[in-house]
C-alpha positions as CSV (number, residue, x, y, z in Angstrom):
1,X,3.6,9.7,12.0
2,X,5.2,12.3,9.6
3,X,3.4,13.5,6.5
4,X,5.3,11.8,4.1
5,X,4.3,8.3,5.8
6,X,0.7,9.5,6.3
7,X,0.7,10.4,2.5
8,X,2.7,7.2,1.6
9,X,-0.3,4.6,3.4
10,X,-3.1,7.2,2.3
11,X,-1.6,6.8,-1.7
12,X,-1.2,2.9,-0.7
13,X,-5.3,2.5,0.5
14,X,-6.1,4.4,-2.4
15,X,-4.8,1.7,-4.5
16,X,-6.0,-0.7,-2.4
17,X,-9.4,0.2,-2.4
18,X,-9.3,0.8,-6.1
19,X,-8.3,-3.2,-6.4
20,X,-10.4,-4.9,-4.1
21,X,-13.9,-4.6,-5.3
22,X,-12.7,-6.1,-8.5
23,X,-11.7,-9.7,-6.6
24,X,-14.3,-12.1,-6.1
25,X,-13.8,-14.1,-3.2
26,X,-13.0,-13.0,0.7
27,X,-9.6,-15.1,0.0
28,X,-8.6,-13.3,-2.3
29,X,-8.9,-10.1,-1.2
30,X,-7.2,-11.1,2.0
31,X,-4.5,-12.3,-0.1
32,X,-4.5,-8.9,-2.2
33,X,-4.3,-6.8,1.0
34,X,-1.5,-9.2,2.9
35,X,0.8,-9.0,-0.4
36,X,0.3,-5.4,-0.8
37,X,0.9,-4.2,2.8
38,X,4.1,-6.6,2.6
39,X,5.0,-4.8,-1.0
40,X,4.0,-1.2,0.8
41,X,5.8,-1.7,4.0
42,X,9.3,-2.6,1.8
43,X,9.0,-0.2,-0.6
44,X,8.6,2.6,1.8
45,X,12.0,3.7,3.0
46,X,13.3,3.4,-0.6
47,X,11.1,5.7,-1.9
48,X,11.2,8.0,0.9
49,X,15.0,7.9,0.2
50,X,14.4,8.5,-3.4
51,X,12.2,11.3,-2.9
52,X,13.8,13.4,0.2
53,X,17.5,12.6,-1.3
């Protein structure tokens, strides 16, 4: 793992962590996590192009 990844997934629990304790139910925070690691996992070679060039 490079350190753009590593900082890409640390910058991606942050937010993650940041959003979970506000959802009430287990299902929902499953459903919070699945939808962001889909959203996360997409958006990461477009940014990394966008940043690096």
């Amino acid at each position: 793992m490079d350190l753009f990844a590593f900082a890409y997934w640390a910058v991606m629990g942050a937010f993650l962590g940041w959003g979970v304790p506000k959802l009430e139910t287990t299902f929902r925070r499953i459903l919070f996590g699945l939808c962001f690691g889909i959203i996360a996992e997409t958006a990461m070679p477009f940014i990394r192009a966008w940043l690096l060039g």
